[in-house]
SEMAR-704316 format. One line per 4 residues: number of its first residue (from 1); their letters; for each residue x, y, z of C-alpha. Coordinates in Angstrom, 2 decimals. Layout:
REM SEMAR-704316
NUM = A = X Y Z ~ ...
***
This chain:
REM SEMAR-704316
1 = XXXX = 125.89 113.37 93.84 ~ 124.32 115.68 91.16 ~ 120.85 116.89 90.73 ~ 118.97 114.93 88.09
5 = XXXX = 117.92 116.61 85.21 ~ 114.46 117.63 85.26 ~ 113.95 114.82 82.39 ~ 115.86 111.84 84.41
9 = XXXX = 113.16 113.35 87.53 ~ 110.06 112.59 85.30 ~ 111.68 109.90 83.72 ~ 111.96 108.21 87.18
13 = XXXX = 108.18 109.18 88.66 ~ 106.78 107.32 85.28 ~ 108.81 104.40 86.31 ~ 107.53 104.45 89.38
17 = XXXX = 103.94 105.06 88.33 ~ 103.99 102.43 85.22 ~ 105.35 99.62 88.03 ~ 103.26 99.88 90.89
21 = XXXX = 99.81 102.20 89.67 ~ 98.28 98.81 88.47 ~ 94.81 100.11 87.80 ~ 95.82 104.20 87.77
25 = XXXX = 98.33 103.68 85.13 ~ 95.40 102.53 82.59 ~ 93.45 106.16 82.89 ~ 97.07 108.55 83.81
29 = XXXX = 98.28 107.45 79.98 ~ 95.09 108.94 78.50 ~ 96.64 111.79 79.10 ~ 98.55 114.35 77.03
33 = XXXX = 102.39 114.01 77.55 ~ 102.66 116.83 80.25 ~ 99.77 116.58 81.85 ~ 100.83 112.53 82.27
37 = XXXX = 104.13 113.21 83.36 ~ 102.96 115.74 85.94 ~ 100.26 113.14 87.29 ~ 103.05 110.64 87.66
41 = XXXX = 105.03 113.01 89.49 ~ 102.29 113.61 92.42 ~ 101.19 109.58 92.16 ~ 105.11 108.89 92.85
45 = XXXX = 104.89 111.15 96.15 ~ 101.89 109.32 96.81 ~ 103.10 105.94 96.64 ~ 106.22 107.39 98.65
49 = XXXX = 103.89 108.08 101.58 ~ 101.67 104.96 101.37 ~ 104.74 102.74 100.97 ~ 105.92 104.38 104.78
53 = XXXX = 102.48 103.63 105.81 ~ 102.26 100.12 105.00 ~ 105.91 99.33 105.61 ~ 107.93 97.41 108.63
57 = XXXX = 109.27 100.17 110.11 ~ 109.05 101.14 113.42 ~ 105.62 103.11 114.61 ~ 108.12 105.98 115.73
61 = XXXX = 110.48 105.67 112.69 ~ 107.45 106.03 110.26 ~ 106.15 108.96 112.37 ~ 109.72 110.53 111.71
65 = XXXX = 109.35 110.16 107.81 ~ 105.78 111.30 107.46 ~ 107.16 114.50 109.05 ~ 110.15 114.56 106.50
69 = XXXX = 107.47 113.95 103.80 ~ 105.86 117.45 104.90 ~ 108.48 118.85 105.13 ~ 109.76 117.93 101.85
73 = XXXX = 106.37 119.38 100.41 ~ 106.75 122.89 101.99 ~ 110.00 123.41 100.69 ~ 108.72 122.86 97.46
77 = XXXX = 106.97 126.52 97.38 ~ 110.13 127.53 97.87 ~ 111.98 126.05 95.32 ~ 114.09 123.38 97.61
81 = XXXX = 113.94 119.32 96.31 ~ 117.23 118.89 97.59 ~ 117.97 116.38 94.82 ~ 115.09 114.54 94.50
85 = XXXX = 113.82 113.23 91.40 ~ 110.32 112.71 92.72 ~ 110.48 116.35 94.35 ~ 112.43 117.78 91.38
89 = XXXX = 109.20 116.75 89.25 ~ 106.81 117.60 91.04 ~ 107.70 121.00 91.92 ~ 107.93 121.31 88.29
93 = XXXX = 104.73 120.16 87.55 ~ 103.18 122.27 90.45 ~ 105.12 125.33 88.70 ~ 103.09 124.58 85.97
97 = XXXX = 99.99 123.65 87.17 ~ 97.32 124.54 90.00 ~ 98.09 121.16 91.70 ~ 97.12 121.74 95.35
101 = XXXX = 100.23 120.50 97.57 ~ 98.59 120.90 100.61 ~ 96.72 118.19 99.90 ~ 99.50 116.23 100.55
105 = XXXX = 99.46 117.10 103.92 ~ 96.21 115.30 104.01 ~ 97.46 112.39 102.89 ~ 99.99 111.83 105.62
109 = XXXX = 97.66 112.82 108.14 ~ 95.55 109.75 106.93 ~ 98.52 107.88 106.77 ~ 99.37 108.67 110.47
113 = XXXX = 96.17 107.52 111.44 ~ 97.26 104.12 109.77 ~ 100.32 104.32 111.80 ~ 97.92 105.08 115.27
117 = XXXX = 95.79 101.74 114.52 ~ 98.55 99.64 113.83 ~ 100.09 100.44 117.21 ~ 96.62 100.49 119.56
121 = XXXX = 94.44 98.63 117.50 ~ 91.66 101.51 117.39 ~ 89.65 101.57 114.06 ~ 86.82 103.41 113.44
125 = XXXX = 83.33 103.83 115.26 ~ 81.39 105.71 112.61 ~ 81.09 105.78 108.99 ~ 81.69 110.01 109.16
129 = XXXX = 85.11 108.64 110.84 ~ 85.92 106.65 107.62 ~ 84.91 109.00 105.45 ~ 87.20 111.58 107.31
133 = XXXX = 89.92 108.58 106.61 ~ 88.91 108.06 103.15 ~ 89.01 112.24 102.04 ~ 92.36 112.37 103.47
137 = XXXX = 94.00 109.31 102.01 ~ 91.79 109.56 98.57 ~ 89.93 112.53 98.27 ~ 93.39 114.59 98.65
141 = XXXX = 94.29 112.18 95.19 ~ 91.05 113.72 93.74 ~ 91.96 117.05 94.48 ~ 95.61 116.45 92.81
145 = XXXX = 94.45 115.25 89.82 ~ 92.08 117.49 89.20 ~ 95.44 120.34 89.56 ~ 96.81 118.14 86.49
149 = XXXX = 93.43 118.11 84.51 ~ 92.44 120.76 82.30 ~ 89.00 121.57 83.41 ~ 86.44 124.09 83.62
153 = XXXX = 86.28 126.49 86.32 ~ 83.48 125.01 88.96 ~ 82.72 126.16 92.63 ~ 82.19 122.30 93.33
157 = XXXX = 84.42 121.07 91.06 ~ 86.85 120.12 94.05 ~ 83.74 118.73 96.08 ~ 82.94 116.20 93.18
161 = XXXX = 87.19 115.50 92.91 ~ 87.27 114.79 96.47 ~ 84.19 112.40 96.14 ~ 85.41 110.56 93.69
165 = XXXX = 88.32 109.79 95.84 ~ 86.15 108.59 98.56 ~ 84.18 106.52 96.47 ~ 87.68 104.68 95.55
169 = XXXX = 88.33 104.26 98.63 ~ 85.58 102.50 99.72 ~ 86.05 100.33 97.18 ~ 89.49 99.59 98.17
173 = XXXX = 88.19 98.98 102.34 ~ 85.61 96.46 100.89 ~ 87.83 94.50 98.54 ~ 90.68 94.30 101.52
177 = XXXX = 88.80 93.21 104.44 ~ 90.43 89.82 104.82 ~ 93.48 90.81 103.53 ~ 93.98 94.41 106.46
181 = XXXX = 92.21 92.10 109.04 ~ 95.46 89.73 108.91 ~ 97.75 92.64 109.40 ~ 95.89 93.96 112.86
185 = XXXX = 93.52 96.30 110.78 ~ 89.85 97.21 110.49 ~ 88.65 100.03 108.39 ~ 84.79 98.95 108.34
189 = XXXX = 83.12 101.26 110.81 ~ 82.18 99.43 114.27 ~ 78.50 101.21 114.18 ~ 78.09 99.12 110.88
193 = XXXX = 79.68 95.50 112.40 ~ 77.12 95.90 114.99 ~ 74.29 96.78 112.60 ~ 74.72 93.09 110.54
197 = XXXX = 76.22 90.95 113.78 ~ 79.56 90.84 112.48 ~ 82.42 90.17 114.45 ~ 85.39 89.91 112.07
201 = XXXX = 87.67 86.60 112.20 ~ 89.36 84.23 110.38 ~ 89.11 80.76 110.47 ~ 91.80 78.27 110.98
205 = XXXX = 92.54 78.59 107.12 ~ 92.83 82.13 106.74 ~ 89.19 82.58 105.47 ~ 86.86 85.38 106.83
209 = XXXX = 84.16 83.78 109.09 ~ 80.70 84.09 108.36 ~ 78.10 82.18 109.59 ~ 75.12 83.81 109.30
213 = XXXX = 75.53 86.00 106.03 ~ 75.78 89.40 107.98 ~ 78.94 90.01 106.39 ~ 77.87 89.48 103.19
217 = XXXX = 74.93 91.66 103.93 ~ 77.28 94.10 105.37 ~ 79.58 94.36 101.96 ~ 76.35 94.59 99.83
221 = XXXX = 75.40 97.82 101.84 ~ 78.97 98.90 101.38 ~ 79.30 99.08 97.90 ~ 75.47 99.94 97.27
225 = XXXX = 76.73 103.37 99.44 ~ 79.88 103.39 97.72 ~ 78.10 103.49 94.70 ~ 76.08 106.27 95.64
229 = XXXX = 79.50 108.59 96.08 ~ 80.61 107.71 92.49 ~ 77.63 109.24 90.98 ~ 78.34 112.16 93.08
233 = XXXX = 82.23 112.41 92.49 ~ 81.33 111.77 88.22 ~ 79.86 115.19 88.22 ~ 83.07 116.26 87.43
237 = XXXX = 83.05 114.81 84.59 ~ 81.42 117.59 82.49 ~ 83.71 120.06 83.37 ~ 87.08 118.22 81.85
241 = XXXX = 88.00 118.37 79.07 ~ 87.55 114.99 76.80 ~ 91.54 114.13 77.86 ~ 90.99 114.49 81.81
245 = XXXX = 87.87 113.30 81.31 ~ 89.18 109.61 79.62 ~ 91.43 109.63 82.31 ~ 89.02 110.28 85.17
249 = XXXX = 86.39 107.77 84.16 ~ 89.26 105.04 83.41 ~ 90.51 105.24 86.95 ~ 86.92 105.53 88.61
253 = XXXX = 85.40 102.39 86.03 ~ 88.20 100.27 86.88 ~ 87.37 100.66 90.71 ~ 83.62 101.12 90.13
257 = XXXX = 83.37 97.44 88.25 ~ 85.17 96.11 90.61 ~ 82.67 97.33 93.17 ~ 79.79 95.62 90.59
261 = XXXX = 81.60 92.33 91.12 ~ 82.17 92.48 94.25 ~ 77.98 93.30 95.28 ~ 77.22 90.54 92.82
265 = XXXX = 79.75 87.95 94.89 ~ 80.40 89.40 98.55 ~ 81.35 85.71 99.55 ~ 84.61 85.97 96.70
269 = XXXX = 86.23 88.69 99.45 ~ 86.84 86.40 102.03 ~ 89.31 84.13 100.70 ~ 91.23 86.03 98.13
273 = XXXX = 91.40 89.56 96.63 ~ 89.48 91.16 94.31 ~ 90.71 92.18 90.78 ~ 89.99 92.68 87.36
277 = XXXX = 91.91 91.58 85.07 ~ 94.31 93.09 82.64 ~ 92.05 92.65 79.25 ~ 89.27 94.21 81.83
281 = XXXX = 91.19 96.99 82.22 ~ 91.91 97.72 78.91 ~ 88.50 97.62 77.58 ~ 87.01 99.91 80.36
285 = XXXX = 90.17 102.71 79.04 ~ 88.46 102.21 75.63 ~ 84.89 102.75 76.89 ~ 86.65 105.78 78.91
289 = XXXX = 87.68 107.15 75.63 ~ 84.36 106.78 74.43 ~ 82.73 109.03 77.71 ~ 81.18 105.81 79.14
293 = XX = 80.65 105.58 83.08 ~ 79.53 101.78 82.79
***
């Protein structure tokens, strides 16, 4: 089988990106042509190693293509994608561009821990060990995209990136309870159950359990904190250019509204999940293009 060409390898990491980046896609094609293609090329790898994450593999079989995944990524400095169009791009891109492949190697190591809770069960006692969870998974995305941005040189610049991702992610833990708690998982930190007297369940129809309100108390908190980490992470802002900038605030508005609604209706989380919807989207690109947060 022949290498693709290094169009057919972009070509294929857009497909990827424009089918399954349902809220991403709306800030990555703000972007200038190149800089879009080579942020599809590292959200392809991305969804590569989430989709072994969340898939029905075997614990040990995952495990195995995590470690192919690094492996994959190291060969990269050396010029090696064996093929791949995914690789083949992004090794391109990274040729190009001071995108920071290590961070990759973040992301599986988040993704491993995934792989460790679904087979013992163990989530997370403390919201510093969810954070560390969240920076690998999200704050290594940060990092990436601010390697495909064209922004100004800033000691903290990666500091903000990386908080940005967190901030996403906490959105994502709060919007998912229900929906990780029916496949064995619990991201919300235990010190934080205990705080509001929540014991996560599910009733007989599939809705989350609560009685007394503590878990709605509990999501408030959540987002009010999450919230606090995307006026950190939008620091960055100022240093992109108006481009990276569009693309950065579309991504983070999407998943800071959704945050909003969530606050205003922590109840709406236990039977179904969270979204906005595709007109919603759109109009928080156009504010993006605009340089609005809100």
């Amino acid at each position: 089988m022949s290498s693709p060409t290094l169009e057919q390898a972009y070509t294929t990491c857009e497909e990827i990106t424009r089918r399954q980046a349902r809220n991403f896609y709306y800030g990555i094609r703000l972007l200038p042509a190149d800089r879009r293609a080579a942020l599809c090329a590292v959200y392809a790898l991305a969804r590569r190693v989430d989709d072994i994450g969340d898939g029905d593999l075997p614990a040990a079989d995952k495990s195995a293509q995590l470690a192919a995944v690094r492996t994959s990524v190291a060969a990269l400095t050396a010029g090696r994608d064996d093929g791949d169009p995914v690789l083949a791009a992004l090794g391109d891109a990274a040729r190009r561009l001071p995108i920071p492949l290590e961070a990759f190697g973040e992301l599986v190591d988040g993704v491993e821990r995934d792989v460790e809770m679904d087979a013992t069960g163990r989530g997370y006692a403390t919201f510093d060990e969810l954070v560390w969870y969240c920076r690998c998974v999200a704050g290594s995305i940060g990092r990436l995209c601010l390697g495909v941005f064209t922004a100004r040189p800033h000691p903290e610049g990666p500091a903000y990136a990386d908080a940005l991702g967190i901030a996403l992610q906490q959105t994502n833990v709060l919007r998912d309870v229900r929906e990780d708690l029916t496949n064995g998982r619990i991201y919300l930190p235990q010190e934080d159950l205990d705080k509001f007297g929540v014991t996560l369940r599910l009733d007989e129809t599939g809705t989350l359990v609560d009685d007394d309100g503590g878990l709605a108390a509990l999501v408030r908190h959540g987002c009010e904190r999450a919230q606090s980490w995307y006026d950190d992470g939008l620091r960055l802002v100022p240093l992109l250019d108006r481009r990276s900038a569009a693309c950065c605030l579309a991504m983070s508005g999407i998943y800071r509204r959704l945050t909003d609604r969530i606050a205003a209706d922590p109840a709406a989380i236990r039977t179904q999940r969270l979204s906005l919807s595709g007109r919603e989207k759109a109009t928080v690109a156009v504010r993006a293009l605009a340089g609005r947060t809100r």
